[in-house]
C-alpha positions in Angstrom: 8.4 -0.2 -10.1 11.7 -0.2 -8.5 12.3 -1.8 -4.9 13.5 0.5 -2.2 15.2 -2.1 -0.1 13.2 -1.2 2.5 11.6 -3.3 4.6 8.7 -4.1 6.9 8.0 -6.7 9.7 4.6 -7.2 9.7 2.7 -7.3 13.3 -0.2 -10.1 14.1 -3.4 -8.1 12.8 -1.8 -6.1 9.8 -3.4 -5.8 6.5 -1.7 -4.9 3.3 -4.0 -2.0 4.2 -3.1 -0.7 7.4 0.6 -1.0 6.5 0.2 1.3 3.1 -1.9 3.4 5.6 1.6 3.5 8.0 4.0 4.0 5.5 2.5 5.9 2.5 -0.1 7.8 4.9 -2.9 6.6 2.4 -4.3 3.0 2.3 -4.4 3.5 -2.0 -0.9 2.6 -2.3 -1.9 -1.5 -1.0 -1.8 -2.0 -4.8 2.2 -1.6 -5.1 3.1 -3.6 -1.6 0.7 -6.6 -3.3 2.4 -6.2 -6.5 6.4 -5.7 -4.9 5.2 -9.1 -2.7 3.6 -11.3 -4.7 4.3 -15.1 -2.4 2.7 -13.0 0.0 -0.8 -11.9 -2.0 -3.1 -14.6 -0.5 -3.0 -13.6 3.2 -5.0 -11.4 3.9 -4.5 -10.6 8.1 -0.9 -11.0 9.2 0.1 -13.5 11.5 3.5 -11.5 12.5 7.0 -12.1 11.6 6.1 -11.8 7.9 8.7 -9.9 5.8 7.8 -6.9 3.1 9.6 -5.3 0.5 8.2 -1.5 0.5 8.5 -0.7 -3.2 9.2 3.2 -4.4 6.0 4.8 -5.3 5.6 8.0 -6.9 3.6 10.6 -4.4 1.8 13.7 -6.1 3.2 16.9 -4.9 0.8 18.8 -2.9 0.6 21.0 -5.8 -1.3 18.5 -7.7 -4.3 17.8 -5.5 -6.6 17.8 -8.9 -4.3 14.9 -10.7 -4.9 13.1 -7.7 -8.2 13.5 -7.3 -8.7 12.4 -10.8 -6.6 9.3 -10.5 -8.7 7.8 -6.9 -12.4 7.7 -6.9 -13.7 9.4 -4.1 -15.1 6.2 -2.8 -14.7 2.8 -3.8 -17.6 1.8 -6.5 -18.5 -1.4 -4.3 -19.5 0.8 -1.6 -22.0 3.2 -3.8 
């Protein structure tokens, strides 16, 4: 994983979450923000004024719908 050298002020209430959610439009990619900020892995609600580095993650074309929906359960197993 390769850093974009973007970045993201968090806001009080963010999650690692919401802010996949706002940047990647799916909450899935939390995973790689953890991973590209890992001094910052153990909060887990933002105060605000926190600083991200928003990794480069590769995005299946919309052409590949069934390669993604083999690579994300449909829900997560803890809620089954």
């Amino acid at each position: 994983m390769t850093l974009s050298g973007q970045k993201h002020i968090c806001s009080a209430g963010e999650t690692f979450d919401s802010i996949a959610l706002a940047e990647y439009k799916d909450e899935k990619y939390a995973c790689e923000i953890l991973n590209a900020n890992p001094s910052l892995c153990h909060i887990m609600v933002f105060t605000g004024g926190e600083t991200l580095e928003l990794p480069v993650v590769e995005m299946p074309e919309a052409n590949d719908d069934a390669d993604a929906e083999n690579y994300m359960p449909a829900s997560a197993p803890w809620k089954e």
